[in-house]
N, C-alpha and C positions, 0 to 999 in steps of 0.2 A: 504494500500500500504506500502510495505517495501523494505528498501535496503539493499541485502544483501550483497555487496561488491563494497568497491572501489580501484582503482587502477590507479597508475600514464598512461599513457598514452598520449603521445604527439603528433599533428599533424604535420605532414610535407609536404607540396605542394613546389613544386620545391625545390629553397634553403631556403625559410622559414621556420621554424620550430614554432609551438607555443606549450605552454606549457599544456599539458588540463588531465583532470581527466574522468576517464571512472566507471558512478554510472549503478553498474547490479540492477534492482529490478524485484520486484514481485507484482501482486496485484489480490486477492482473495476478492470473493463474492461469499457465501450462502445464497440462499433463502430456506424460511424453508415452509412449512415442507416436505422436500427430492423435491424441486421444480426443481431446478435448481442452477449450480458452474459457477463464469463464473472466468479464470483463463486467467492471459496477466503478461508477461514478457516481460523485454527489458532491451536496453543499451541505457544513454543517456552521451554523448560526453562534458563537461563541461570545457571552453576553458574559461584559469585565468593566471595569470602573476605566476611568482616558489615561492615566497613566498607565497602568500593564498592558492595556492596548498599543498605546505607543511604542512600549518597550516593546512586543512584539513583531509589532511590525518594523520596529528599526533593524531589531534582530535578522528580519525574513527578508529586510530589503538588502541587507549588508555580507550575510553568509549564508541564507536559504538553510537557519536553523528557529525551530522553536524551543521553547523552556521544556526542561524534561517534564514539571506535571502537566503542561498545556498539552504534550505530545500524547503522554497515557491516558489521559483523559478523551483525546481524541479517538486513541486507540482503541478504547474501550467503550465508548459509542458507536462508534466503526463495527467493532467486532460483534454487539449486539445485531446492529444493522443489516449485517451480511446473514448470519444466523438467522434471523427473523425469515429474511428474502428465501433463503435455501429452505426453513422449516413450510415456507405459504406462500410457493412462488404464483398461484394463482390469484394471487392481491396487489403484484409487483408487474403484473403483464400489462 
């Protein structure tokens, strides 16, 4: 799984507004030999106060890393997410 872009992005419901980050990824699997790809993309919405936001994205514009609990956290949504798809892919079509 990889991310290939983030991007500030903030929510707003009524007059609230909060500050959040929008992570696009990817995540590719090959089974070999010529078996089977199975390929899932997606956006996931990451709502943070403007400073760690910032620091994020300085971080992703300067060496295309994030904070390690940003990443497991990502990761562990992610990993949900796929899991779900593959448990009820007739919800995902």
């Amino acid at each position: 799984m990889g991310i290939i872009e983030i991007k500030k992005s903030d929510l707003q419901i009524g007059k609230t507004k909060q500050t959040g980050l929008r992570f696009v990824f990817e995540y590719k699997s090959k089974y070999e030999p010529n078996f089977a790809v199975i390929e899932l993309g997606g956006v996931i919405l990451y709502l943070t106060d403007e400073k760690n936001a910032k620091e994020i994205l300085e971080a992703w514009e300067k060496e295309k890393k994030i904070k390690k609990e940003v990443a497991e956290r990502h990761n562990k949504l992610h990993t949900h997410k796929v899991q779900h798809t593959v448990d009820n892919p007739q919800q995902h079509s």
